[in-house]
C-alpha positions as CSV (number, residue, x, y, z in Angstrom):
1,X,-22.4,-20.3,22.8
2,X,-19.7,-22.1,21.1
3,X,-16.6,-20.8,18.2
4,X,-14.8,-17.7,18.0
5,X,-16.4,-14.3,17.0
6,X,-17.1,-13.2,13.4
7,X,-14.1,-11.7,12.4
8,X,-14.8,-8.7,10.9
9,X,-12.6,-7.8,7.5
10,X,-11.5,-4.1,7.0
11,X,-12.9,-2.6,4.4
12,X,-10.3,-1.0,2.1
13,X,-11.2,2.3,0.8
14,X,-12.1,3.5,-2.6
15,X,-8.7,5.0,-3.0
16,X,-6.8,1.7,-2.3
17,X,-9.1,-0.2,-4.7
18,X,-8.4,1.7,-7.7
19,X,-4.7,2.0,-7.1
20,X,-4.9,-2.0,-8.0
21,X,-6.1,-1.2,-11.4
22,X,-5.2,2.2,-12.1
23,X,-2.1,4.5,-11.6
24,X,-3.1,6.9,-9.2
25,X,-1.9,10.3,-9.7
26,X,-1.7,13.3,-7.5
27,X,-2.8,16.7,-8.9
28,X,-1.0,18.7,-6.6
29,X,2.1,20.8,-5.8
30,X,1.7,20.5,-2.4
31,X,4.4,18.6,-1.1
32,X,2.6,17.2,2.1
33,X,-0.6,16.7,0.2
34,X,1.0,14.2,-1.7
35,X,3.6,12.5,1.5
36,X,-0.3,12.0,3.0
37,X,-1.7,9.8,-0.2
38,X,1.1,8.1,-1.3
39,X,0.6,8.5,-5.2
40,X,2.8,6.5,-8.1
41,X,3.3,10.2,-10.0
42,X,2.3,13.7,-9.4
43,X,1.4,16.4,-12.0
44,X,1.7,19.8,-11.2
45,X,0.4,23.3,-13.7
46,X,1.5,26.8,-13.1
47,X,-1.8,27.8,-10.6
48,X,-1.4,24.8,-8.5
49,X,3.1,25.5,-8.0
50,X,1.1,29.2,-7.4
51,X,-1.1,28.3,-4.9
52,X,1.6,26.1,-2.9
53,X,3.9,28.6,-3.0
54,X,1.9,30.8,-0.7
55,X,2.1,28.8,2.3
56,X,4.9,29.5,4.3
57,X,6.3,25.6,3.9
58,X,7.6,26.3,0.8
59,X,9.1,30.5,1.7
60,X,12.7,28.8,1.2
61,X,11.9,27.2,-2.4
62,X,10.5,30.9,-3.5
63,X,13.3,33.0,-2.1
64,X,16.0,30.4,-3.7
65,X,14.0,31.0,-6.8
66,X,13.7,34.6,-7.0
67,X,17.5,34.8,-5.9
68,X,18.2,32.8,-9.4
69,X,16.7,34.9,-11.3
70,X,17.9,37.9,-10.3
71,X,21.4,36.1,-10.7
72,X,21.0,35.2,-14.5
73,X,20.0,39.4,-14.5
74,X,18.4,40.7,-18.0
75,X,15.1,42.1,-18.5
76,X,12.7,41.8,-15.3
77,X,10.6,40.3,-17.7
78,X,13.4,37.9,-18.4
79,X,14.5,37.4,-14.5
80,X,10.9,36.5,-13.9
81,X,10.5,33.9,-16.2
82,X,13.8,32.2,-15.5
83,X,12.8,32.7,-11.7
84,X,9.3,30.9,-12.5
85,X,11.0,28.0,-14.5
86,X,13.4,27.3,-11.1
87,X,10.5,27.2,-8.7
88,X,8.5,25.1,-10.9
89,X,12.0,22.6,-11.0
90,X,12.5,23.4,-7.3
91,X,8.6,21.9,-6.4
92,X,9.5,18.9,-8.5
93,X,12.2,18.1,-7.2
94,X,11.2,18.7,-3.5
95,X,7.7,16.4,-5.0
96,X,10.0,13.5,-6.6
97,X,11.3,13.1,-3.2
98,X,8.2,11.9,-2.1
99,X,6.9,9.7,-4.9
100,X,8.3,6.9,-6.6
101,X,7.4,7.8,-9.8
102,X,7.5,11.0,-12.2
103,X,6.2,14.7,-12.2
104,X,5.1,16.7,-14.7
105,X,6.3,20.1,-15.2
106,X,4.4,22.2,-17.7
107,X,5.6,24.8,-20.3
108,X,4.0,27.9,-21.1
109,X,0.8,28.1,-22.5
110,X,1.5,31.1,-23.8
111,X,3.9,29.3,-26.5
112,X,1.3,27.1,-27.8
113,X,1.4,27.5,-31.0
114,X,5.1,28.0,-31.4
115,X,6.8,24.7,-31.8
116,X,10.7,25.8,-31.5
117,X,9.5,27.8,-28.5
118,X,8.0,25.2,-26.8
119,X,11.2,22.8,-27.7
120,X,13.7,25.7,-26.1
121,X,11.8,25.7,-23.2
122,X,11.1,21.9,-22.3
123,X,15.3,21.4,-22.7
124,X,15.5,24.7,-20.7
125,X,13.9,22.7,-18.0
126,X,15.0,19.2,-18.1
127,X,18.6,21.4,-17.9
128,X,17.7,22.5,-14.7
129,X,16.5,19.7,-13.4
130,X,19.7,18.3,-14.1
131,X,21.5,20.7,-12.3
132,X,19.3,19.8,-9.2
133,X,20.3,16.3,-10.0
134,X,17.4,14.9,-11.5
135,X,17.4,12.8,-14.5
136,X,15.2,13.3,-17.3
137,X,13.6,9.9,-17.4
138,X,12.0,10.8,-14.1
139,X,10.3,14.0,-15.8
140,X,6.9,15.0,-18.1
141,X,7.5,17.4,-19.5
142,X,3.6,19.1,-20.1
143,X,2.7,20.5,-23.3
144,X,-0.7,21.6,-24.6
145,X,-2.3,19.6,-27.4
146,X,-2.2,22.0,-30.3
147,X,-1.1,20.8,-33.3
148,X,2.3,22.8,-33.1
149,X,2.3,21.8,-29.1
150,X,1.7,17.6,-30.4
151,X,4.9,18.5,-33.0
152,X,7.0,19.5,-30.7
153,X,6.3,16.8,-28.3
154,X,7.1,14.7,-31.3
155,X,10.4,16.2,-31.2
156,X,11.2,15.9,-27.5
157,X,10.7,12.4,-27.5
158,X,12.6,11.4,-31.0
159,X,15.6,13.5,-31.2
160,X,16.1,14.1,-27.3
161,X,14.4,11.3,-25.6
162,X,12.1,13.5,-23.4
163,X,8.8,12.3,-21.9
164,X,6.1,14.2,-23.2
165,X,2.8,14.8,-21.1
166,X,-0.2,16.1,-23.5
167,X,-2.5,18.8,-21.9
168,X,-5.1,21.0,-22.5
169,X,-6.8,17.7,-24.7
170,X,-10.6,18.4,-25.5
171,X,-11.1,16.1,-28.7
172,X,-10.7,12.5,-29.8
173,X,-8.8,14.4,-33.1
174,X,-6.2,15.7,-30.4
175,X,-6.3,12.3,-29.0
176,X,-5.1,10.8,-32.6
177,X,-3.0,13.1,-33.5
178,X,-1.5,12.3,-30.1
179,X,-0.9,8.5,-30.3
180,X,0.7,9.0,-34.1
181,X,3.1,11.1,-32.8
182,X,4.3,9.0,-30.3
183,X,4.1,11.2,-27.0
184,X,4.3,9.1,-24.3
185,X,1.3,10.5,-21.8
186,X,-1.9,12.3,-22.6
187,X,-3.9,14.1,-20.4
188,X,-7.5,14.4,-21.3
189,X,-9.8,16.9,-19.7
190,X,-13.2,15.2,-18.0
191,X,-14.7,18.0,-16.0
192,X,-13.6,21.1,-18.4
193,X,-16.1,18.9,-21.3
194,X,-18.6,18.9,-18.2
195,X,-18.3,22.4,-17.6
196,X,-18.9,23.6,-21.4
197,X,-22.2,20.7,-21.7
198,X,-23.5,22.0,-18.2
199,X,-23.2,25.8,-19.8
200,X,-24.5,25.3,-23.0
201,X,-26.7,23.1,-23.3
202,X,-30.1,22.3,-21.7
203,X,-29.0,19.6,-19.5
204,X,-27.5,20.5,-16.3
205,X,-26.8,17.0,-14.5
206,X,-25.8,13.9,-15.6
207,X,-25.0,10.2,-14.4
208,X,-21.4,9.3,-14.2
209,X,-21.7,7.2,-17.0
210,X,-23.2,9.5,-19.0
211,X,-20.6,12.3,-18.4
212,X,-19.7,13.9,-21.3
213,X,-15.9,14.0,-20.1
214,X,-16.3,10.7,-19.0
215,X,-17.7,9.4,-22.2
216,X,-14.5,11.4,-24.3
217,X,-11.8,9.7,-21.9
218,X,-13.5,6.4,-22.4
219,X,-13.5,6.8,-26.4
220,X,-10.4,7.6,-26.7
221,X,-9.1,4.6,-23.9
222,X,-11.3,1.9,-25.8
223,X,-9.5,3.5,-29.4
224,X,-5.8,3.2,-28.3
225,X,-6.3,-0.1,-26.7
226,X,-7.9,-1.3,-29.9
227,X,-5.4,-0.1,-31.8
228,X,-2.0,-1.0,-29.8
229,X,-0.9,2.7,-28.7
230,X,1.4,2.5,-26.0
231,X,0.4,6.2,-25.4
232,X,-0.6,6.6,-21.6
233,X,-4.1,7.4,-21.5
234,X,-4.4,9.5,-17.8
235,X,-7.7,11.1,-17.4
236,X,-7.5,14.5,-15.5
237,X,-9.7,17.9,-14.5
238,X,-12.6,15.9,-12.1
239,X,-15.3,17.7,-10.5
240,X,-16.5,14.6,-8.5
241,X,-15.5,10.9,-7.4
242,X,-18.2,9.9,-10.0
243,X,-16.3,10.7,-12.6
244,X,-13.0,8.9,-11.2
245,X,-14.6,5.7,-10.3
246,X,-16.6,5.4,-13.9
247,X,-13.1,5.7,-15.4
248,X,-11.4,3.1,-13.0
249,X,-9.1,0.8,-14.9
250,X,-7.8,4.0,-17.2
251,X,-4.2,3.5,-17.4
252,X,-3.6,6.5,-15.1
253,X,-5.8,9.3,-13.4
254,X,-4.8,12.5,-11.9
255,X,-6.7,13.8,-9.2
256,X,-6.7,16.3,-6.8
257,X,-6.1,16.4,-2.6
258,X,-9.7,17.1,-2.1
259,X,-11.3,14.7,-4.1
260,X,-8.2,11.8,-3.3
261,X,-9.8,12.6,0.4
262,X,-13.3,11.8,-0.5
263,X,-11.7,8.2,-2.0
264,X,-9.7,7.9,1.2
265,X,-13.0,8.2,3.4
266,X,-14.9,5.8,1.1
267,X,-15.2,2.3,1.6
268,X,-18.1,1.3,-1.5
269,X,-16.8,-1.7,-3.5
270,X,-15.1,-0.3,-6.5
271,X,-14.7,-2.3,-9.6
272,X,-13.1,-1.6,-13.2
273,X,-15.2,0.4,-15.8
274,X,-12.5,0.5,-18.4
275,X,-10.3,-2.7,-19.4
276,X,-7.0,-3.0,-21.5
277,X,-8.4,-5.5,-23.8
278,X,-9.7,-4.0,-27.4
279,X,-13.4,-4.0,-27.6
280,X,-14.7,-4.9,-31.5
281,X,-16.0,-1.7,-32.0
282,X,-16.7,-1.0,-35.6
283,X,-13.9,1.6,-35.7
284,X,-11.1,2.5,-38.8
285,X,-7.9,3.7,-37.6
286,X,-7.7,7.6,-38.2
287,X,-4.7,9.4,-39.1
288,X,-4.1,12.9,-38.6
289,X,-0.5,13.9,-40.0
290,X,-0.6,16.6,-41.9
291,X,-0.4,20.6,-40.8
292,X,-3.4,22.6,-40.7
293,X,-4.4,24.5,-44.1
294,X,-2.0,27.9,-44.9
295,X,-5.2,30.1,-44.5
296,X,-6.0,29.1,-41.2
297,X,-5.1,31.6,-38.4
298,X,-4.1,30.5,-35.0
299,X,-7.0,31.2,-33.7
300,X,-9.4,28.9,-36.2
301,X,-6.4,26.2,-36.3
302,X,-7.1,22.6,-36.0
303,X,-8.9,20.8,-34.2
304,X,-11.2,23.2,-32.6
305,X,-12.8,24.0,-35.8
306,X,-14.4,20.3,-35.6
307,X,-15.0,20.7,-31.8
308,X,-16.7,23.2,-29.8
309,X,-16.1,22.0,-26.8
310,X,-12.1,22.3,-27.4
311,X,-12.3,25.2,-28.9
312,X,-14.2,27.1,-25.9
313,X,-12.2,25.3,-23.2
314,X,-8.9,25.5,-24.4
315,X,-8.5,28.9,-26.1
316,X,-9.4,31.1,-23.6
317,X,-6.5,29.5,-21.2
318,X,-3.9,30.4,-24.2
C-alpha cells in the first residue's frame, strides 16, 4: 500500500470559530474562569463580583475592600457602599490583567431612574480605577436602559468621555433610544425575553431561530447596521449554546463560564447568522428623543408601557 496516511485536521471548536466573527465576551468575575478562555473583554454585575468573592482566591481583594471603607468612615450604610464600589474596581482590575480588552463595571440599579445619581457614581468609579492605575478608555461603565439611565449615559460619553455599556435592555424602543444617544455598547437581554415567553405564553420550547430573545437581538443588529450606528451591539443573558451560535456574527456576545465550556467541548461547524452588511428591510429610521410625558410615574415610564416583556423583566430587578 503506497502514499502517506490521511492526515487528519483538528477540528477547532465552536468557541474558536465564533471568536473569528464575533468578539467573545466573558460573563464572569471569576478571575481564573476567564485566564482559562481567553476572552477579548469581560463584563461583570454585582451577583456575579458576589459570587466570586466567596471563594477563598479572592479573601485578599474583600478584606482590602472592606478595610477602605471603613477608612473613608461615615454612615455604615455609607462605608458599605464605598466598600462595594472598591471590590467591584479591585475584580476589574485584577480581570483587566488577564484580558486584553475592557470590563464592565456596573452602577447601581437602585439609581435607575436618577440621572445625576447615576453620573456621580460612574465618575466615582472610573476615580478609583484611576487610583488603581487604570485608565478610563479601558472601562464600561454599565448602566441600565431607562430613559434617565440612556441620559446619563449620554452624558458620560459627551462631556467626560466615558464608555457607556447599556444594560437591563428588553425593547427595540430601548435599543433606539440607545443608538441616538450615542452610548458606545448595548447589552441586550436574550434569555430574560425567553424566560417571560416560556412563562406567559402557551409555548414552552422553541428553535434557536425562533427564540424570542434571539429574534430581539437580531432586530435590533440588522436596524443599526442598516442605519450606520457605531453602537456595539453585544447580545447577553443565554440559557443555551443555541442561542449564542444563532447570533454568531453579532458584534460582541457575553457569555458565561459554563456555557463558554459547552463551546470549548464542541467541535460542530459554526457559521455566521448575523452579517454587518444592511439588509433592505422596509424599515424608517425611528427617533426617540424626547422625555417621557409629566404624568407618568416611574413605575409606568417609558418604554415598558409599549413592552411587556421589559416591563416584567426589568422592573422587578430595580
Amino acid at each position: 500500500m503506497s502514499g502517506s496516511p490521511v492526515k487528519r485536521q483538528r477540528m477547532e471548536s465552536a468557541l474558536d470559530q465564533l471568536k473569528q466573527f464575533t468578539t467573545v465576551v466573558a460573563d464572569t468575575g471569576d478571575v481564573h474562569a476567564i485566564d482559562q478562555y481567553k476572552p477579548q473583554d469581560a463584563t461583570t454585575n454585582p451577583s456575579l463580583i458576589l459570587a466570586a468573592a466567596q471563594m477563598p482566591a479572592y479573601q485578599e481583594l474583600v478584606e482590602e475592600a472592606i478595610a477602605y471603607g471603613k477608612k473613608l468612615g461615615g454612615s455604615q450604610e455609607e462605608q458599605i457602599q464605598n466598600a462595594t464600589d472598591k471590590l467591584y474596581v479591585l475584580f476589574g482590575a485584577e480581570i483587566l490583567k488577564k484580558i486584553p480588552g475592557r470590563v464592565s463595571t456596573e452602577v447601581d440599579a437602585r439609581l435607575s431612574f436618577d440621572k445625576d445619581a447615576m453620573v456621580a457614581r460612574a465618575l466615582r468609579l472610573i476615580e478609583l480605577y484611576k487610583d488603581v492605575g487604570v485608565s478610563k478608555d479601558r472601562i464600561l461603565i454599565k448602566l441600565s436602559s431607562t430613559w434617565e439611565g440612556i441620559q446619563a449615559g449620554k452624558e458620560l460619553e459627551e462631556r467626560h468621555g466615558i464608555h457607556c455599556n447599556m444594560t437591563l435592555l428588553f425593547s427595540f424602543a430601548q435599543a433606539v433610544a440607545c443608538a441616538e444617544a450615542g452610548v458606545t455598547l448595548i447589552s441586550p437581554f436574550v434569555g430574560r425575553i425567553l424566560d417571560w415567553h416560556v412563562a406567559n405564553t402557551d409555548k414552552k420550547s422553541y428553535e434557536p431561530q425562533e427564540d424570542p430573545g434571539v429574534k430581539s437581538v437580531t432586530k435590533i443588529y440588522n436596524y443599526y447596521k442598516k442605519f450606520g450606528y457605531k453602537t456595539i451591539v453585544m447580545g447577553a443573558s443565554f440559557r443555551n449554546t443555541g442561542e449564542i451560535k444563532a447570533l454568531a456574527g453579532c458584534d460582541f456576545l457575553t457569555i458565561s463560564p459554563k456555557l463558554l465550556g459547552e463551546l470549548l467541548k464542541d467541535s460542530s461547524k459554526l457559521a455566521p447568522a448575523l452579517s454587518a452588511k444592511p439588509r433592505p428591510a422596509r424599515w424608517r429610521r425611528c427617533t426617540w428623543t424626547r422625555r417621557p410625558s409629566a404624568g407618568c410615574t416611574t413605575r409606568t415610564r417609558w418604554p415598558w408601557r409599549s413592552s411587556q416583556t421589559a416591563s416584567a423583566s426589568l422592573l422587578p430587578t430595580l
